[in-house]
C-alpha positions in Angstrom: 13.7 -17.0 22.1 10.9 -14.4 21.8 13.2 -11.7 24.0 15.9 -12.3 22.2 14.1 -11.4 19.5 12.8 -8.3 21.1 16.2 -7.4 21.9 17.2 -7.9 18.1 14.8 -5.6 16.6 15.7 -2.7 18.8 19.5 -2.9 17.4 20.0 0.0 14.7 18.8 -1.1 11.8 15.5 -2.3 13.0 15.5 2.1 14.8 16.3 3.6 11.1 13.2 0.9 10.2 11.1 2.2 12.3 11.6 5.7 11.8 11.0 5.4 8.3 7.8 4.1 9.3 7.0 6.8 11.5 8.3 9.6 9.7 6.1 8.7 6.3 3.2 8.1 8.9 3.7 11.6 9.8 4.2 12.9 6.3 1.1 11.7 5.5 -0.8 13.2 8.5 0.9 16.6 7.3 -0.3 16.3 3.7 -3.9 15.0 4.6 -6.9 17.2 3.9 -8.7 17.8 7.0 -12.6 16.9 7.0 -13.4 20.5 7.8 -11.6 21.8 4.3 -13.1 18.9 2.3 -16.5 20.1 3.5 -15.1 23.4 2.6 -14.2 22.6 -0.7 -17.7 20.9 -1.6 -19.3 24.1 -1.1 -16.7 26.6 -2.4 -15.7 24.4 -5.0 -12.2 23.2 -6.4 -10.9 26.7 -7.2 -10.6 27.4 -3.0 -8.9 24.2 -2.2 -6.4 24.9 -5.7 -5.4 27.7 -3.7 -4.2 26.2 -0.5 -1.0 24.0 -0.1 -2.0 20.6 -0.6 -1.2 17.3 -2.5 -3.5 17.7 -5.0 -2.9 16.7 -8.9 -3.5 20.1 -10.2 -0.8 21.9 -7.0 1.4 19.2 -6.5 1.9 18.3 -10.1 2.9 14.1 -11.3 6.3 14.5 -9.2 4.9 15.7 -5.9 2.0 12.9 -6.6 4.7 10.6 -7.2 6.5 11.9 -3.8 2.9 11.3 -2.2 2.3 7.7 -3.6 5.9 6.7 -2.5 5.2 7.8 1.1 2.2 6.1 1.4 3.4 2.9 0.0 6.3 3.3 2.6 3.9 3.8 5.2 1.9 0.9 3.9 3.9 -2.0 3.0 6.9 -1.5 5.0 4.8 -2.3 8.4 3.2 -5.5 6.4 6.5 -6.9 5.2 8.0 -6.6 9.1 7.5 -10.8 9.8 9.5 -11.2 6.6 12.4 -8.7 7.4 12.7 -10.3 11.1 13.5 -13.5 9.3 16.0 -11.9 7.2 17.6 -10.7 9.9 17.4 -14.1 12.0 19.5 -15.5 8.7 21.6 -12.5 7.7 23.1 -12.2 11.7 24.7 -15.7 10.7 25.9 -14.6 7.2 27.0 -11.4 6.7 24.1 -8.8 7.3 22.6 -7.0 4.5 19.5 -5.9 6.0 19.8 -2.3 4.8 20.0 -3.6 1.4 16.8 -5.9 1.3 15.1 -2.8 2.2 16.0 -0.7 -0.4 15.3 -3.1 -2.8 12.0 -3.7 -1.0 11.1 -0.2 -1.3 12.8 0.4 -5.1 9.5 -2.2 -6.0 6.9 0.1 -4.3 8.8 3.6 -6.0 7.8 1.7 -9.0 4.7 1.8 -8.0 4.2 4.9 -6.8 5.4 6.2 -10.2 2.5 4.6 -12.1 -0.2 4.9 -9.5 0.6 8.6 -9.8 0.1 8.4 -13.5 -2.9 6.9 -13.3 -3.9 9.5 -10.8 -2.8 11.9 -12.6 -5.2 11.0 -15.9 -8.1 10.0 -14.1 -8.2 13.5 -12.7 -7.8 14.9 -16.2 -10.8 12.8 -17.5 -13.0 13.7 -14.3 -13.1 10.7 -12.8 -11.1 11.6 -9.6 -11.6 14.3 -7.4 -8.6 16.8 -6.7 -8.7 14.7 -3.2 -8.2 11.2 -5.4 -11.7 10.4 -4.3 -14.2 8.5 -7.3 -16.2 10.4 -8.3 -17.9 8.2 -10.4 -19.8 4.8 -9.3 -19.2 3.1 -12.1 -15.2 3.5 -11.7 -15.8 2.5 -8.1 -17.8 -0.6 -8.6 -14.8 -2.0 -10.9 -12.4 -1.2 -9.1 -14.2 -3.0 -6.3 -14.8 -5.4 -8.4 -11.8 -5.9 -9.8 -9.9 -6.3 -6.2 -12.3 -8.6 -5.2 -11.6 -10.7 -7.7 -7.8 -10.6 -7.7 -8.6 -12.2 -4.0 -9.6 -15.5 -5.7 -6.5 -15.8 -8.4 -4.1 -18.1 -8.4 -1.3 -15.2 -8.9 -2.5 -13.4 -5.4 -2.5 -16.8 -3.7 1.0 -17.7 -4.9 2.5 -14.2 -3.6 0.8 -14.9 -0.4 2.1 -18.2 -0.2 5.7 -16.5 -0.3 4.8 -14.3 2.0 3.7 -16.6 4.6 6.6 -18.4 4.4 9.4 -16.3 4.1 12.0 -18.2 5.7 11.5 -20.6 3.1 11.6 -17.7 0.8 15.0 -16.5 1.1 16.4 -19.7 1.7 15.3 -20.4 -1.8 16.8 -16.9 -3.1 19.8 -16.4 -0.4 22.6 -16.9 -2.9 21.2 -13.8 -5.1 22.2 -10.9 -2.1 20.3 -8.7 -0.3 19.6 -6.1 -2.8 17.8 -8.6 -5.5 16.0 -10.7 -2.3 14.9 -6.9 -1.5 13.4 -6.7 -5.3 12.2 -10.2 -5.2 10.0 -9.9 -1.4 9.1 -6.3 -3.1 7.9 -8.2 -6.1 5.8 -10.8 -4.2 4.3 -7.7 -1.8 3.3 -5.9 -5.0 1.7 -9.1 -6.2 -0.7 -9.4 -3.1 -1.6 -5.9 -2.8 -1.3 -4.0 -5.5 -5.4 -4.1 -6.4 -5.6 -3.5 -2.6 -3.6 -0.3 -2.8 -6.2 1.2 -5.9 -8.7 1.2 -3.8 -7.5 4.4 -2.5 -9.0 5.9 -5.4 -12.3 4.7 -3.6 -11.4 5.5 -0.1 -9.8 8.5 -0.5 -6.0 8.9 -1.4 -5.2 10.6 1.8 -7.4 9.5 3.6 -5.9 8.1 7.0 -8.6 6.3 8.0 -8.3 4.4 4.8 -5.4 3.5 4.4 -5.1 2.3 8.3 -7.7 -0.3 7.9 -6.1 -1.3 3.8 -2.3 -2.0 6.2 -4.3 -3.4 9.1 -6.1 -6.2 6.6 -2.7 -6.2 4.5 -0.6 -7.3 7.1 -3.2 -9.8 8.1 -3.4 -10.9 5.0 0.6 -12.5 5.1 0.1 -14.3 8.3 -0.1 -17.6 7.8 -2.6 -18.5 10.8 -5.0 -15.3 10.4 -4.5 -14.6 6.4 -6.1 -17.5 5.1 -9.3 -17.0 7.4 -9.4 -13.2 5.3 -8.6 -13.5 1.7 -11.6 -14.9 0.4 -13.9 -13.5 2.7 -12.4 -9.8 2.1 -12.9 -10.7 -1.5 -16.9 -11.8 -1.4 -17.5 -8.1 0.2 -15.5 -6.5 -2.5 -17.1 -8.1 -5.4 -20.3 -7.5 -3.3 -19.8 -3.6 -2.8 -18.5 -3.5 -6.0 -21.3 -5.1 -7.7 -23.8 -2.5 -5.8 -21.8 0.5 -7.2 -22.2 -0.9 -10.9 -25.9 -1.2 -10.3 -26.4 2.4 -8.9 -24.1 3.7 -11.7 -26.1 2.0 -14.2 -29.5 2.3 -13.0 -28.5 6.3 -12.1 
């Protein structure tokens, strides 16, 4: 059963999969600011980094921060959703295909995204709260947005989506007569609904920050399996509220 299943996901559709992957992997490896620049730019200041090629709000402008937030949610999500596309593809090699399609709609959910992540990039640069590297640069933004993830770990919204995710055999059994394209939409929907606070704390670690956003997939993707996630959510939740509540008090107290 398990090498059949290694055999599967090396058919086409699961190589255009990965490549994705890969290639937004490398995209964002391109468009990261290396350490020695951001030291650079801290002592030079935001006028020598403006003048360089990089994905920045002020060079890029909202549509290459939109192209940006899209990548990285490829990057992201795609990898974390992979247990639920393999059972897609179990069901769809029995009833027509479609696994292209569940993609795209998959992704469509996460452009969404990416267009108002970008936005919100885009203003909280304007007001000074970001960096030009979408880095905080203010603890009291921080602290709720710390905050404010940690406590999205304990709703009842996040542990319905992650219930779905779990289980997504169940999942598309329950949606199979709506096609690939609105399943894609629907699993896009739920991923959105566990991660979405996870995926603003960028703006805390860093927006292309590698490093980052490594660990946020690695603890994502942890996060849907069934065995492991449960072990994580709450946990992951007490430190965030926990981090978060120390950047309010420095904030406040400084």
């Amino acid at each position: 059963m398990i090498a059949a299943r290694i055999r599967s996901m090396g058919s086409p559709h699961w190589l255009a999969l990965y490549g994705v992957i890969l290639l937004s992997w490398g995209a964002l490896y391109l468009m990261a600011l290396p350490a020695d620049l951001r030291a650079a730019g801290a002592v030079y200041g935001a006028e020598f980094l403006a003048s360089l090629c990089i994905v920045t709000p002020d060079a890029a402008g909202y549509l290459g921060l939109v192209a940006m937030w899209t990548i990285m949610s490829a990057a992201m999500m795609a990898p974390t959703a992979l247990p639920a596309f393999a059972a897609y593809d179990d069901l769809s090699a029995r009833a027509g295909g479609g696994f292209r399609w569940l993609v795209v709609g998959f992704l469509a959910v996460w452009l969404g995204f990416a267009v108002l992540a970008a936005a919100l990039q885009m203003a909280l640069f304007q007001l000074g709260y970001l960096s030009i590297f979408g880095d905080s640069q203010s603890l009291l933004l921080s602290g709720v947005l710390l905050a404010l993830a940690g406590a999205y770990q304990f709703s009842a919204l996040k542990d319905a989506c992650l219930t779905q995710c779990r289980a997504p055999l169940a999942f598309f059994m329950s949606y199979w007569a709506e096609g690939p394209v609105r399943n894609g939409l629907r699993l896009g929907a739920v991923c959105l609904g566990c991660c979405w606070a996870l995926m603003l704390l960028a703006f805390v670690g860093g927006v292309m920050n590698l490093a980052f956003m490594a660990v946020a997939m690695v603890l994502m993707a942890l996060e849907k399996l069934p065995e492991i996630g449960r072990h994580i959510t709450r946990p992951l939740g007490v430190v965030l509220i926990a981090s978060g509540a120390a950047c309010l008090g420095f904030g406040l107290i400084g």
